[in-house]
Phi, psi and omega in degrees: 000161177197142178285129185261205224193139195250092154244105213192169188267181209299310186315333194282304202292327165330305168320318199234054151270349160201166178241170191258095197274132175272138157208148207266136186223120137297107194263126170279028173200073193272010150273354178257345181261330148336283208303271299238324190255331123005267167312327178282325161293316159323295171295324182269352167292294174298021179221009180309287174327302188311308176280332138352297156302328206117340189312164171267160155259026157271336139331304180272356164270026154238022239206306202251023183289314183305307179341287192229099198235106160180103147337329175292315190283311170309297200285328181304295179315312174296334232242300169273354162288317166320275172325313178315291179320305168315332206236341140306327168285342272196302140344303204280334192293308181296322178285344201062019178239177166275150160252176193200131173285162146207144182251112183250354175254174185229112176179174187212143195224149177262033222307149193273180198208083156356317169275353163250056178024067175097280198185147201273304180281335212220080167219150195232174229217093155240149194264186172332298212222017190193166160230140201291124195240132140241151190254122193281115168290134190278352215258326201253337172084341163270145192315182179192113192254200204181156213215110179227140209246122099300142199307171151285344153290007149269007179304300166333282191318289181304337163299316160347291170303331200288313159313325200282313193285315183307306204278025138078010156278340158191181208235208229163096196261156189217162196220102171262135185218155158266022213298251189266299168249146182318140160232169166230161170194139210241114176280105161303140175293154186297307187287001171275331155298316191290327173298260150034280186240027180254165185246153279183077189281125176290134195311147155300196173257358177094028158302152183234155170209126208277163177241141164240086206299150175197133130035313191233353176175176211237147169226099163296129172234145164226134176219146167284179186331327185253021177099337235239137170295109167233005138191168179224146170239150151236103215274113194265125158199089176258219223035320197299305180292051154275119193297158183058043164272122187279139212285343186292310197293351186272309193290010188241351168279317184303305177292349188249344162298293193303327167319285162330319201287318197281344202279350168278312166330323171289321181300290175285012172083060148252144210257329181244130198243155161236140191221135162249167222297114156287003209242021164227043158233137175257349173231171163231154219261105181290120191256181165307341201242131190318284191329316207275348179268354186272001184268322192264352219214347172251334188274092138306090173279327178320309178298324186285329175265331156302348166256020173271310190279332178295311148333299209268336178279337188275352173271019168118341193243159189273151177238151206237133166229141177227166178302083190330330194270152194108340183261003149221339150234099212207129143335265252280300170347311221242320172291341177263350189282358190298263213254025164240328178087006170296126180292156187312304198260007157294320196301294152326283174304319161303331178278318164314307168314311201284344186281316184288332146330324186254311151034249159331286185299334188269000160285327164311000000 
């Protein structure tokens, strides 16, 4: 049996130091955790311009203190306005155009802290059949308390965490929103999700299988220790791109490809999955065509390899993440589709194989 393993650069492993478990929470004073998300929305709509301008935030967490005066609550807030702003300019760069933001969910967030047994604002209690939840009001300084249902196979874990966070060993960050009913969402650390719920895969043959992830399907190469192609797959769901396809259901197709693709992988003994690093590209790339940008601009390929790669560690297998470039537009690129007969994104999953491949021999 074997344990898996995260191999990636630094920007990638930052990404999956934790996952985000969801639950429905009842507040006995839900106008008052309202007013909070409320004031946090305020901020972060009002600090847009500004950072924009240049400001910092610590600048502007003296600026919005009157708003919202909890530091915690400020800087979470400052903090996701902040991302906003990045990721408009970043837009505007690619498009040549203005991007104009609009902030439409309603909700507050909390970043977790160690040294504050967990999280400052945001802390809970589990019990039998439910979990005892409290929200620090910032204007009064008192709880606000709260009753939040998780399946129950998440009590374990979270009694786990709830220990972990009293000895000050780790800490949580939480997310309360209102989309139709109050919810919480708690980031767990990865490896404590994973003690929990991953399963314990029997070793393979030392196979690698590279994913080349797309819009309309999925591609698998698996290849051994020496490079050699032993079978390639294509796991299909083009229907998703069709305009006006609803977006819950193109992704619950997507996520049901990948399942499939991993659970074949596993049959034929492969040990090692390759993905490549989305979290060292910094842009995304808009082409001429209406069709191809609404395709590109609707496809959360990112969500999909975190939930690829998270997938793929609780069954069991090591994930490999590589430097993406070169793996679609390339000489090499263009040679193997050549002298292999490969269509462009088979072509892509094999070079993906073949970087994690070399990986490998150079951890060795």
């Amino acid at each position: 049996m074997m344990r898996s393993k995260l191999i990636a650069s630094k920007e990638a492993i930052d990404n999956f130091q934790f996952i985000t478990i969801n639950g429905k929470v009842i507040f006995n004073e839900k106008e008052r955790v309202v007013r909070i998300a409320r004031a946090y929305s305020q901020v972060i709509k009002s600090a847009i311009k500004p950072l924009f301008d240049g400001k910092s935030v610590d600048e502007l967490t003296k600026e919005f203190y009157n708003v919202l005066p909890n530091y915690v609550y400020l800087e979470t807030a400052l903090k996701q306005a902040k991302t906003i702003v990045e990721g408009l300019l970043e837009r505007e760069e690619e498009r040549g155009e203005i991007i104009h933001s609009r902030i439409r969910k309603f909700w507050f967030g909390s970043r977790g802290n160690k040294s504050d047994k967990g999280n400052r604002n945001v802390k809970f209690h589990v019990l039998e059949n439910y979990v005892e939840v409290r929200v620090k009001d910032p204007w009064n300084k008192e709880w606000i308390y709260g009753k939040a249902y998780f399946g129950k196979e998440y009590l374990p874990l979270l009694k786990e965490l709830e220990d972990l966070s009293q000895r000050k060993e780790e800490g949580y960050g939480a997310v309360i929103s209102f989309k139709e009913k109050p919810m919480i969402h708690l980031q767990v650390p990865l490896w404590l999700y994973l003690k929990h719920f991953s399963s314990l895969k029997p070793a393979g043959y030392g196979l690698i299988a590279g994913f080349d992830l797309n819009s309309d399907r999925l591609n698998v190469v698996a290849i051994n220790k020496d490079g050699k192609v032993i079978t390639t797959r294509t796991f299909w769901y083009s229907d998703v791109t069709r305009p006006g396809f609803p977006k819950e259901k193109a992704r619950a197709l997507r996520l049901n490809a990948l399942s499939n693709a991993l659970e074949f992988l596993s049959r034929i003994g492969v040990d090692y999955v390759v993905f490549e690093d989305l979290f060292l590209v910094k842009k995304r790339k808009f082409t001429r065509s209406k069709g191809g940008n609404r395709k590109i601009s609707r496809f959360a390929k990112k969500q999909l390899l975190i939930h690829g790669v998270i997938k793929s560690l609780r069954l069991g297998f090591n994930v490999v993440l590589v430097n993406p470039k070169g793996t679609t537009n390339s000489e090499e690129h263009d040679r193997v589709m050549r002298e292999k007969g490969f269509d462009k994104h088979t072509a892509s999953a094999y070079l993906i194989a073949l970087k994690g491949l070399g990986m490998l021999n150079d951890i060795k």
